[in-house]
C-alpha positions as CSV (number, residue, x, y, z in Angstrom):
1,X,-64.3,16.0,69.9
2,X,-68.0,15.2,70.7
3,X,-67.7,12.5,74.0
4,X,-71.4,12.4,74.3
5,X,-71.6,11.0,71.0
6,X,-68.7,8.8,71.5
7,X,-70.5,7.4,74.5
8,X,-73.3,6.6,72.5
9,X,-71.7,4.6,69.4
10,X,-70.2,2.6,72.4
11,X,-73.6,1.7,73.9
12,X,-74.7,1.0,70.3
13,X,-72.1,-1.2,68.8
14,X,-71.7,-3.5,72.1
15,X,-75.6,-3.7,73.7
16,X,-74.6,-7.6,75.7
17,X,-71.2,-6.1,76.9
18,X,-72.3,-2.8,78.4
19,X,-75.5,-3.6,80.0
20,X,-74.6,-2.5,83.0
21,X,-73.9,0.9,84.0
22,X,-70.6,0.0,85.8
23,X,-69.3,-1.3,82.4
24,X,-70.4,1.2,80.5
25,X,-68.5,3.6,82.7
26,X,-65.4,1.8,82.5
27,X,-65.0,1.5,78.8
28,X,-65.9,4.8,78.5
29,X,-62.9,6.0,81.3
30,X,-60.8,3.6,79.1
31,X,-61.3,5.1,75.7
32,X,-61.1,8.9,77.2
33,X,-57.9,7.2,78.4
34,X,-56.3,6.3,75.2
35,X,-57.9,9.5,73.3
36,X,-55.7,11.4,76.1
37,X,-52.7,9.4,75.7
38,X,-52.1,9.5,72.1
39,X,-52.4,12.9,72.5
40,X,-49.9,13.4,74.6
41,X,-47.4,11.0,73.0
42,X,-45.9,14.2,71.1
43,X,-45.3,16.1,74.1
44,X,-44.1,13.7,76.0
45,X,-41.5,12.7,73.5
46,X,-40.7,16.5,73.1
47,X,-39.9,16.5,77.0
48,X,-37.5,13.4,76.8
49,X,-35.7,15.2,74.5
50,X,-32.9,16.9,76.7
51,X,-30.0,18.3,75.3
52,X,-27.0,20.8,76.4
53,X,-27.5,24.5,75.1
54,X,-24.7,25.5,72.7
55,X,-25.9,29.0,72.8
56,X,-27.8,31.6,70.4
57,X,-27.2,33.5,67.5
58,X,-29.4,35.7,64.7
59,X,-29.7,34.1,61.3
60,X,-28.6,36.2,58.7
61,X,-29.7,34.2,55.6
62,X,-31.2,31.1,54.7
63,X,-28.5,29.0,52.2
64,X,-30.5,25.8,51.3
65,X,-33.2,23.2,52.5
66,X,-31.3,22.8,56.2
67,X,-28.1,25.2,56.0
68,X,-28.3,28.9,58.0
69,X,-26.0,31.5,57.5
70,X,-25.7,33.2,61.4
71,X,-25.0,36.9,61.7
72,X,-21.8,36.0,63.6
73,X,-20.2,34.6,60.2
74,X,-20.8,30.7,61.3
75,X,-22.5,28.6,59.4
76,X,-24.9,26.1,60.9
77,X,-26.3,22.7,59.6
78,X,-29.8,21.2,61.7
79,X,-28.7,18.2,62.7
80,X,-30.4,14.7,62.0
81,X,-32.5,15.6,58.6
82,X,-32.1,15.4,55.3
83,X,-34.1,17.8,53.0
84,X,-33.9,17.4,49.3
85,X,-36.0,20.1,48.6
86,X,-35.3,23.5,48.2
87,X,-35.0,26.1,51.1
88,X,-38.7,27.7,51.1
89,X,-40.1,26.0,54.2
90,X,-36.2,26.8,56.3
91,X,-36.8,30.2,55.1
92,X,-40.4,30.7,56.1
93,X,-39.5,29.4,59.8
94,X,-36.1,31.4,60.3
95,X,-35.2,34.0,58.3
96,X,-34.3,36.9,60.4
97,X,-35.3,35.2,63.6
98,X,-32.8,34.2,67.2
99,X,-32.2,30.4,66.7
100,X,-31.2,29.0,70.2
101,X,-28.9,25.7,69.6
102,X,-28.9,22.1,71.3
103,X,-26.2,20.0,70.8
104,X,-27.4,16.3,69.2
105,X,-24.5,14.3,68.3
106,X,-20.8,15.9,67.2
107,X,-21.3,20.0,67.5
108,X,-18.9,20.5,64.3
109,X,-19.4,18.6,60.6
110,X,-15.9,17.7,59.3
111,X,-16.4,21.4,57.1
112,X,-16.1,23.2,60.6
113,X,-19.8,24.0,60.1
114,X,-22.0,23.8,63.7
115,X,-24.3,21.3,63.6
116,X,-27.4,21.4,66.1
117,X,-30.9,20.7,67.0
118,X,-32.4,24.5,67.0
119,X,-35.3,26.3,67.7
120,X,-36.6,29.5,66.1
121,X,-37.4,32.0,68.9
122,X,-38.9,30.7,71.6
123,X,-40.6,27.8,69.9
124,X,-41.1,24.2,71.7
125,X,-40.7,22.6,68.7
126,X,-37.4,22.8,67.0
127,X,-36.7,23.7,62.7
128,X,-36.0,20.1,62.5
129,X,-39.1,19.4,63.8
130,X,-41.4,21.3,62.2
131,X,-39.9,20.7,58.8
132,X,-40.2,17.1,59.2
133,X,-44.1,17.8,60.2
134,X,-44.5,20.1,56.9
135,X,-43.1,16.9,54.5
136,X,-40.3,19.2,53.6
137,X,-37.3,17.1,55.4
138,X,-36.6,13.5,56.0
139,X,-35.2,11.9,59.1
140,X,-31.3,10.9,58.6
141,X,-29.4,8.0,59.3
142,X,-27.8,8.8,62.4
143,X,-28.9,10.5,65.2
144,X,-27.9,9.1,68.3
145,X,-30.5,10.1,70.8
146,X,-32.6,7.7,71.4
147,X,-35.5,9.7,72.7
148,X,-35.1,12.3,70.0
149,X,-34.9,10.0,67.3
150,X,-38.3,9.0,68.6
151,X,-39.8,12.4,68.6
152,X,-38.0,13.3,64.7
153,X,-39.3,9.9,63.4
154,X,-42.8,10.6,64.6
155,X,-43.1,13.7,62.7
156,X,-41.9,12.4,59.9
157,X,-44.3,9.8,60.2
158,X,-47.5,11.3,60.3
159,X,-46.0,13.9,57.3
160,X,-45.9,10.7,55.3
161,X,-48.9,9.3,56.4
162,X,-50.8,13.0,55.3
163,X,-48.9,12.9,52.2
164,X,-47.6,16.0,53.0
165,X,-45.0,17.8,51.1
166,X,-42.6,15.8,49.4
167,X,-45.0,12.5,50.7
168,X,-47.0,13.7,47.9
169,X,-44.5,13.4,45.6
170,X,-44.1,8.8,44.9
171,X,-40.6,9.7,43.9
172,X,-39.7,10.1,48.0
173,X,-42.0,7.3,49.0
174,X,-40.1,3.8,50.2
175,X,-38.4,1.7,48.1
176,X,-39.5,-1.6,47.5
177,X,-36.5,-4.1,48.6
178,X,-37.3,-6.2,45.6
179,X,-37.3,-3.3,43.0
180,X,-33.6,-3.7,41.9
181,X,-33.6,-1.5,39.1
182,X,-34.7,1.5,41.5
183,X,-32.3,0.6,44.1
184,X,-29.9,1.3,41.3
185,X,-30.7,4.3,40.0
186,X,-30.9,5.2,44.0
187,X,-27.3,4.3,44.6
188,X,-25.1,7.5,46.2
189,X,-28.1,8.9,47.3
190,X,-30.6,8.9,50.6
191,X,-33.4,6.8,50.7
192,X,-35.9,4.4,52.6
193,X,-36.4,1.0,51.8
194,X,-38.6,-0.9,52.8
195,X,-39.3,-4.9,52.8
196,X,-39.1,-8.7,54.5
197,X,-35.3,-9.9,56.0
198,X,-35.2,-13.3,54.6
199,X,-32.0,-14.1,56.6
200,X,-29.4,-12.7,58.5
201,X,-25.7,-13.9,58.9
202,X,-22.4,-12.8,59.9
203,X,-18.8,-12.9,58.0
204,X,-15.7,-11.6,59.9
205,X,-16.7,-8.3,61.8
206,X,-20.2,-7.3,59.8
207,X,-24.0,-8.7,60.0
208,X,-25.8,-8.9,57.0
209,X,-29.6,-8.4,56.5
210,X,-30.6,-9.7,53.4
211,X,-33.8,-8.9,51.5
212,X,-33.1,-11.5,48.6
213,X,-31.3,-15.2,48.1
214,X,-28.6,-13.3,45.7
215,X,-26.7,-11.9,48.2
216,X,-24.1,-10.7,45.6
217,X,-27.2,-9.1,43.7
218,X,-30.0,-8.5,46.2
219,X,-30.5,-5.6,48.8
220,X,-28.7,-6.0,52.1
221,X,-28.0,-3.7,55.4
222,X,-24.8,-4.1,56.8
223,X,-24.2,-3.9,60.7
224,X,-20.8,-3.7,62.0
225,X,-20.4,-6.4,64.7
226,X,-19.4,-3.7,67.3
227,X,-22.6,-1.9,66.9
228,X,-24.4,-4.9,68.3
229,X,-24.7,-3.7,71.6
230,X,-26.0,-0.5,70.6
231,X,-28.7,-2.0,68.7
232,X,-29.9,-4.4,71.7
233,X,-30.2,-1.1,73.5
234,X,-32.3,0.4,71.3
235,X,-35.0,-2.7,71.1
236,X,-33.7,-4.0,68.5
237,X,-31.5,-7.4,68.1
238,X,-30.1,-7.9,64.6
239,X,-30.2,-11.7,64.7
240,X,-34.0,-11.4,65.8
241,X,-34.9,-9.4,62.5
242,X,-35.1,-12.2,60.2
243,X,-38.6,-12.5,58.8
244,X,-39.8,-9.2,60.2
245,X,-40.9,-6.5,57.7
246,X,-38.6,-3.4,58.1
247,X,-38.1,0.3,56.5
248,X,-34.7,1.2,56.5
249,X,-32.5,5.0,55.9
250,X,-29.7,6.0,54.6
251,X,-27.3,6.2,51.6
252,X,-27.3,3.4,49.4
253,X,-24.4,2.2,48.1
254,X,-22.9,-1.2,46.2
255,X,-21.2,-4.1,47.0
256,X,-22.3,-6.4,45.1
257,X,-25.8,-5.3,45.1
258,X,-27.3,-2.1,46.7
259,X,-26.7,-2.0,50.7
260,X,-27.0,0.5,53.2
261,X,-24.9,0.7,55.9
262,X,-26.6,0.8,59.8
263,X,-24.5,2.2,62.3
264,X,-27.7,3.0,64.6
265,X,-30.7,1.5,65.6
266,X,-33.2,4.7,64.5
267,X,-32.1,3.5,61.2
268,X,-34.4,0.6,61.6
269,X,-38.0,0.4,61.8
270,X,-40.5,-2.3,62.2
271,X,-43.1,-1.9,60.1
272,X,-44.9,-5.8,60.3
Protein backbone atom coordinates (compact mmCIF):
# COMPACT_ATOMS: atom_id res chain seq x y z
CA UNK A 1 0.00 0.00 0.00
CA UNK A 2 1.33 3.42 -1.19
CA UNK A 3 1.06 5.82 2.25
CA UNK A 4 2.71 8.62 0.60
CA UNK A 5 -0.06 8.68 -1.78
CA UNK A 6 -2.58 8.19 0.80
CA UNK A 7 -1.16 11.19 2.50
CA UNK A 8 -1.67 13.13 -0.38
CA UNK A 9 -5.43 12.40 -1.35
CA UNK A 10 -5.92 13.45 2.38
CA UNK A 11 -4.34 16.90 1.94
CA UNK A 12 -6.28 17.03 -1.27
CA UNK A 13 -9.87 16.18 -0.49
CA UNK A 14 -9.86 18.32 3.03
CA UNK A 15 -7.49 21.62 2.14
CA UNK A 16 -9.64 23.93 5.34
CA UNK A 17 -9.35 20.97 7.72
CA UNK A 18 -5.64 20.05 7.47
CA UNK A 19 -4.02 23.26 7.17
CA UNK A 20 -1.98 22.78 9.70
CA UNK A 21 0.76 20.42 9.96
CA UNK A 22 -0.27 19.16 13.43
CA UNK A 23 -3.68 18.11 11.79
CA UNK A 24 -2.39 16.72 9.03
CA UNK A 25 -0.24 14.50 11.17
CA UNK A 26 -3.01 13.28 13.20
CA UNK A 27 -5.44 12.19 10.66
CA UNK A 28 -2.79 10.64 8.90
CA UNK A 29 -1.71 8.50 12.49
CA UNK A 30 -5.49 7.89 12.53
CA UNK A 31 -6.01 6.37 9.16
CA UNK A 32 -2.53 4.19 9.51
CA UNK A 33 -4.50 3.28 12.62
CA UNK A 34 -7.58 1.87 11.29
CA UNK A 35 -5.63 0.40 7.97
CA UNK A 36 -3.62 -1.53 10.92
CA UNK A 37 -6.54 -2.60 12.81
CA UNK A 38 -8.73 -4.04 10.27
CA UNK A 39 -5.95 -5.91 9.44
CA UNK A 40 -5.43 -7.46 12.38
CA UNK A 41 -9.14 -8.15 13.12
CA UNK A 42 -8.46 -11.79 11.58
CA UNK A 43 -5.72 -12.62 13.75
CA UNK A 44 -6.93 -11.37 16.63
CA UNK A 45 -10.07 -13.35 16.28
CA UNK A 46 -7.85 -16.42 15.41
CA UNK A 47 -6.10 -15.87 18.88
CA UNK A 48 -9.48 -15.77 20.92
CA UNK A 49 -10.15 -18.83 19.55
CA UNK A 50 -8.91 -21.27 22.37
CA UNK A 51 -9.87 -24.63 22.52
CA UNK A 52 -8.76 -28.04 24.36
CA UNK A 53 -6.61 -30.46 22.06
CA UNK A 54 -8.26 -33.74 21.43
CA UNK A 55 -5.21 -35.10 19.84
CA UNK A 56 -3.86 -36.08 16.28
CA UNK A 57 -4.30 -38.53 13.76
CA UNK A 58 -3.31 -39.09 9.75
CA UNK A 59 -6.23 -38.85 7.33
CA UNK A 60 -6.60 -41.73 5.30
CA UNK A 61 -9.28 -40.55 2.86
CA UNK A 62 -11.41 -37.76 2.13
CA UNK A 63 -15.46 -39.07 2.21
CA UNK A 64 -17.37 -35.84 1.33
CA UNK A 65 -17.45 -31.93 1.41
CA UNK A 66 -16.51 -32.02 5.58
CA UNK A 67 -16.26 -35.84 6.53
CA UNK A 68 -12.41 -37.49 6.97
CA UNK A 69 -11.68 -40.92 7.09
CA UNK A 70 -8.54 -41.14 9.93
CA UNK A 71 -6.01 -43.86 9.43
CA UNK A 72 -6.95 -45.03 12.99
CA UNK A 73 -10.51 -46.27 11.52
CA UNK A 74 -12.43 -43.11 13.15
CA UNK A 75 -14.36 -41.11 11.31
CA UNK A 76 -14.34 -37.35 11.86
CA UNK A 77 -16.86 -34.55 11.04
CA UNK A 78 -15.34 -30.54 11.11
CA UNK A 79 -17.39 -29.13 13.41
CA UNK A 80 -19.55 -25.88 12.85
CA UNK A 81 -19.92 -25.91 8.74
CA UNK A 82 -22.07 -26.98 6.46
CA UNK A 83 -20.75 -27.74 2.83
CA UNK A 84 -23.08 -28.64 0.15
CA UNK A 85 -20.68 -29.05 -2.31
CA UNK A 86 -18.72 -31.88 -3.17
CA UNK A 87 -15.39 -32.83 -1.46
CA UNK A 88 -12.66 -31.19 -3.91
CA UNK A 89 -11.64 -28.24 -1.78
CA UNK A 90 -11.47 -30.94 1.81
CA UNK A 91 -9.43 -33.04 -0.45
CA UNK A 92 -7.04 -30.41 -1.71
CA UNK A 93 -6.35 -29.27 2.06
CA UNK A 94 -6.08 -32.77 3.74
CA UNK A 95 -5.67 -35.69 1.94
CA UNK A 96 -2.75 -37.55 3.33
CA UNK A 97 -1.81 -34.82 5.77
CA UNK A 98 -1.60 -35.01 10.27
CA UNK A 99 -4.89 -33.22 11.24
CA UNK A 100 -4.44 -31.96 14.91
CA UNK A 101 -8.12 -31.79 16.61
CA UNK A 102 -9.80 -29.02 18.96
CA UNK A 103 -12.70 -29.79 20.64
CA UNK A 104 -15.72 -27.01 19.73
CA UNK A 105 -18.92 -28.13 21.17
CA UNK A 106 -19.93 -32.03 21.83
CA UNK A 107 -16.61 -34.22 20.74
CA UNK A 108 -18.98 -37.13 19.39
CA UNK A 109 -22.21 -36.65 16.77
CA UNK A 110 -25.04 -38.95 17.89
CA UNK A 111 -23.31 -41.57 14.85
CA UNK A 112 -20.23 -42.00 17.26
CA UNK A 113 -18.34 -39.94 14.67
CA UNK A 114 -15.58 -37.19 16.31
CA UNK A 115 -16.54 -33.94 15.63
CA UNK A 116 -13.78 -31.17 15.85
CA UNK A 117 -12.33 -27.83 14.85
CA UNK A 118 -8.96 -29.19 12.99
CA UNK A 119 -6.10 -28.06 11.41
CA UNK A 120 -3.99 -29.60 8.58
CA UNK A 121 -0.38 -29.84 9.65
CA UNK A 122 0.86 -27.14 11.30
CA UNK A 123 -1.48 -24.59 9.82
CA UNK A 124 -2.93 -21.38 11.92
CA UNK A 125 -5.83 -21.54 10.25
CA UNK A 126 -8.01 -24.52 10.64
CA UNK A 127 -10.02 -26.84 7.39
CA UNK A 128 -13.08 -25.12 8.64
CA UNK A 129 -11.55 -22.06 8.09
CA UNK A 130 -10.05 -22.05 5.04
CA UNK A 131 -13.02 -23.73 3.48
CA UNK A 132 -15.29 -21.09 4.60
CA UNK A 133 -12.53 -18.45 3.00
CA UNK A 134 -12.56 -20.52 -0.46
CA UNK A 135 -16.80 -20.26 -0.71
CA UNK A 136 -16.74 -23.95 -0.54
CA UNK A 137 -18.61 -24.25 3.16
CA UNK A 138 -21.13 -22.35 5.06
CA UNK A 139 -21.14 -21.44 8.65
CA UNK A 140 -23.77 -23.76 10.68
CA UNK A 141 -26.33 -23.14 13.09
CA UNK A 142 -24.77 -23.90 16.16
CA UNK A 143 -21.55 -23.40 17.34
CA UNK A 144 -21.31 -22.34 20.73
CA UNK A 145 -18.09 -20.41 20.99
CA UNK A 146 -18.61 -17.15 20.97
CA UNK A 147 -15.22 -16.01 19.79
CA UNK A 148 -14.97 -18.73 17.18
CA UNK A 149 -18.22 -18.15 15.86
CA UNK A 150 -16.77 -14.65 15.25
CA UNK A 151 -13.68 -15.80 13.44
CA UNK A 152 -15.89 -18.76 11.18
CA UNK A 153 -18.56 -15.96 10.32
CA UNK A 154 -15.96 -13.58 9.17
CA UNK A 155 -14.64 -15.89 6.66
CA UNK A 156 -17.54 -16.70 5.43
CA UNK A 157 -18.29 -13.21 5.09
CA UNK A 158 -15.77 -11.83 2.99
CA UNK A 159 -16.20 -15.41 0.71
CA UNK A 160 -19.69 -14.07 0.12
CA UNK A 161 -18.77 -10.70 -0.27
CA UNK A 162 -15.91 -12.02 -3.19
CA UNK A 163 -18.48 -14.12 -4.59
CA UNK A 164 -16.33 -16.91 -4.11
CA UNK A 165 -17.21 -20.40 -4.64
CA UNK A 166 -20.58 -21.31 -4.15
CA UNK A 167 -21.23 -17.19 -3.50
CA UNK A 168 -21.01 -17.26 -7.14
CA UNK A 169 -23.58 -19.51 -7.52
CA UNK A 170 -27.44 -17.11 -6.65
CA UNK A 171 -28.78 -20.47 -5.68
CA UNK A 172 -26.72 -20.21 -2.05
CA UNK A 173 -27.16 -16.49 -1.80
CA UNK A 174 -29.87 -15.30 1.14
CA UNK A 175 -33.25 -15.80 1.01
CA UNK A 176 -35.51 -13.06 0.89
CA UNK A 177 -38.01 -13.40 4.04
CA UNK A 178 -40.84 -12.34 1.82
CA UNK A 179 -40.15 -14.87 -0.98
CA UNK A 180 -42.54 -17.64 0.29
CA UNK A 181 -42.50 -19.80 -2.57
CA UNK A 182 -38.54 -20.22 -2.04
CA UNK A 183 -38.81 -20.62 1.49
CA UNK A 184 -40.85 -23.56 0.44
CA UNK A 185 -39.05 -25.30 -1.81
CA UNK A 186 -36.09 -24.63 0.96
CA UNK A 187 -37.95 -26.44 3.64
CA UNK A 188 -35.71 -29.61 5.26
CA UNK A 189 -32.79 -28.02 4.11
CA UNK A 190 -29.94 -25.26 5.34
CA UNK A 191 -30.26 -21.90 4.39
CA UNK A 192 -29.89 -17.99 5.20
CA UNK A 193 -32.55 -15.75 5.24
CA UNK A 194 -32.47 -12.65 5.33
CA UNK A 195 -35.04 -9.62 6.02
CA UNK A 196 -36.98 -6.87 8.56
CA UNK A 197 -38.61 -8.50 12.10
CA UNK A 198 -41.89 -6.78 11.99
CA UNK A 199 -42.72 -8.00 15.58
CA UNK A 200 -41.80 -10.23 18.14
CA UNK A 201 -44.01 -12.01 20.80
CA UNK A 202 -44.02 -14.77 23.08
CA UNK A 203 -46.68 -17.87 23.61
CA UNK A 204 -45.97 -20.40 26.51
CA UNK A 205 -42.16 -21.25 26.52
CA UNK A 206 -41.05 -19.93 22.77
CA UNK A 207 -40.35 -16.19 21.17
CA UNK A 208 -41.32 -15.61 17.90
CA UNK A 209 -39.68 -13.41 15.25
CA UNK A 210 -41.88 -12.66 12.59
CA UNK A 211 -40.96 -11.45 9.17
CA UNK A 212 -44.71 -11.14 7.99
CA UNK A 213 -48.47 -10.27 9.58
CA UNK A 214 -49.51 -14.02 8.63
CA UNK A 215 -47.94 -15.55 11.27
CA UNK A 216 -49.59 -18.94 10.34
CA UNK A 217 -48.16 -18.23 6.70
CA UNK A 218 -45.19 -15.88 6.99
CA UNK A 219 -41.51 -16.67 7.94
CA UNK A 220 -40.71 -16.83 11.64
CA UNK A 221 -37.55 -17.77 14.04
CA UNK A 222 -38.37 -19.44 16.94
CA UNK A 223 -36.37 -18.84 20.34
CA UNK A 224 -37.00 -21.13 23.14
CA UNK A 225 -37.60 -18.91 26.25
CA UNK A 226 -34.68 -20.62 28.12
CA UNK A 227 -32.25 -19.58 25.58
CA UNK A 228 -32.84 -15.98 26.50
CA UNK A 229 -30.04 -15.64 28.62
CA UNK A 230 -27.77 -17.04 26.17
CA UNK A 231 -28.73 -14.58 23.64
CA UNK A 232 -28.32 -11.40 25.99
CA UNK A 233 -24.87 -12.77 26.34
CA UNK A 234 -24.07 -12.80 22.99
CA UNK A 235 -25.32 -8.92 22.19
CA UNK A 236 -28.23 -9.80 21.24
CA UNK A 237 -31.83 -9.33 23.09
CA UNK A 238 -34.70 -11.06 21.22
CA UNK A 239 -37.27 -8.56 22.34
CA UNK A 240 -34.92 -5.69 21.00
CA UNK A 241 -34.89 -7.20 17.41
CA UNK A 242 -38.05 -5.96 16.22
CA UNK A 243 -37.58 -3.69 13.21
CA UNK A 244 -33.92 -4.49 12.73
CA UNK A 245 -32.88 -6.11 9.44
CA UNK A 246 -31.35 -9.60 10.21
CA UNK A 247 -29.79 -12.68 8.21
CA UNK A 248 -30.57 -15.76 9.88
CA UNK A 249 -29.03 -19.89 9.52
CA UNK A 250 -30.26 -22.91 9.77
CA UNK A 251 -32.74 -25.62 8.64
CA UNK A 252 -35.98 -24.50 7.66
CA UNK A 253 -38.81 -26.19 8.58
CA UNK A 254 -42.90 -25.69 8.88
CA UNK A 255 -45.27 -24.81 11.23
CA UNK A 256 -47.52 -23.15 9.73
CA UNK A 257 -45.24 -21.29 7.51
CA UNK A 258 -41.42 -21.81 7.06
CA UNK A 259 -39.40 -21.13 10.51
CA UNK A 260 -36.19 -21.81 11.68
CA UNK A 261 -35.38 -22.69 14.88
CA UNK A 262 -32.46 -20.45 17.00
CA UNK A 263 -30.95 -22.13 19.71
CA UNK A 264 -27.75 -19.70 19.61
CA UNK A 265 -27.05 -16.22 19.15
CA UNK A 266 -24.32 -16.81 15.97
CA UNK A 267 -27.44 -17.77 14.31
CA UNK A 268 -28.37 -14.17 14.19
CA UNK A 269 -26.85 -11.36 12.41
CA UNK A 270 -27.52 -7.77 12.12
CA UNK A 271 -27.31 -6.70 8.83
CA UNK A 272 -29.29 -2.92 9.09
Amino acid sequence: MDYAQLRSNITRSSPQRLRSGRTLQRAFIILIAVIVAAAGGHASAQSDCKLPALGTAEVAAVRDGRTLTLRDGRELRLAAIEAPGDATALQALAAGKVVRMEKLGADRDRHGRLVALAFAGDAAQSLQQLLLAQGAALVSARIGDKPCAAMLLAAEKEARAAQRGLWADPNFAPLPADDLARLEAKIGHFALVEGKVLSVHASGSTIYLNFGYRWTRDFSVTIAKRSQTRFAAGGLEPRALKGRRVRVRGWIDRRGGPVIEADGPEQIELID
